[in-house]
C-alpha positions in Angstrom: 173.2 66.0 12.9 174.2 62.2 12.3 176.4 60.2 13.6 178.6 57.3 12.1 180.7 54.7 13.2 184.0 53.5 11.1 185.1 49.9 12.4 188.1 48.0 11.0 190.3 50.9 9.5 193.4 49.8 8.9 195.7 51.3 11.6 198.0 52.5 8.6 194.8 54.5 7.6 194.4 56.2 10.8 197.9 56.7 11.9 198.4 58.7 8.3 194.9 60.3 8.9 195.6 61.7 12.4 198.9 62.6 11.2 197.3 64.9 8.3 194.7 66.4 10.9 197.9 67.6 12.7 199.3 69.2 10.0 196.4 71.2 8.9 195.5 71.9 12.7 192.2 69.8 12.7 191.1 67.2 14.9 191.3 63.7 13.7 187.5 63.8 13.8 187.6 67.2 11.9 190.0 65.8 9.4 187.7 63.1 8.7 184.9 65.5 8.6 186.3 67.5 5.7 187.5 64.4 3.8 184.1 62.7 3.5 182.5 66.7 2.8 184.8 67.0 0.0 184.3 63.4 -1.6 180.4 63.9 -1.1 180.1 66.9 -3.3 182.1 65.4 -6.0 179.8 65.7 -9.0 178.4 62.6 -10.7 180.2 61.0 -13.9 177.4 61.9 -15.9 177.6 65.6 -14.6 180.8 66.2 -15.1 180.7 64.6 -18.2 178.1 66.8 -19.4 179.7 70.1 -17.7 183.0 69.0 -19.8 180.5 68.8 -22.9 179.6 72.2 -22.1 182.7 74.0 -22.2 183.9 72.4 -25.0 181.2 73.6 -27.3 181.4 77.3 -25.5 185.6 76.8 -26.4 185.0 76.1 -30.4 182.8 79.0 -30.7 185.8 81.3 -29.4 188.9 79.8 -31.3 189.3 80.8 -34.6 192.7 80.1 -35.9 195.2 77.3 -36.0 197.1 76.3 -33.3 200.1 75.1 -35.8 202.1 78.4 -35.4 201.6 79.2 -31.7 202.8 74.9 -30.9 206.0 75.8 -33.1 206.5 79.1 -31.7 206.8 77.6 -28.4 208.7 74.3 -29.2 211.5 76.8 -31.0 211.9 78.9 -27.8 
């Protein structure tokens, strides 16, 4: 597996990073882990514009009415 180094972080940055790790019961390293994990497997702009794209077009074939009465409906509640 690779390695990395981080230098300069802001001490701010790590004090409120070690002091997440704690709370979840990670290690700082852990913590860190996760974080750059999670922000690596964020889909692309132009995949999650084109997922978003998707669903919309599945959505209109599935609505038939007008939302008008059900919006009222709820404001009067």
């Amino acid at each position: 597996m690779a390695q990395m180094t981080i230098r300069n972080l802001d001490d701010a940055v790590y004090a409120r990073l070690k002091a997440q790790a704690g709370a979840q019961g990670r290690s700082l390293e852990a913590e860190a882990r996760r974080i750059l994990e999670t922000a690596a497997n964020q889909p692309d702009r132009a995949s999650f514009a084109m997922r978003a794209l998707e669903i919309r077009a599945a959505s209109r074939k599935k609505w038939k009415g007008d939302a008008t009465a059900i919006i009222r409906a709820e404001r009067d509640r």
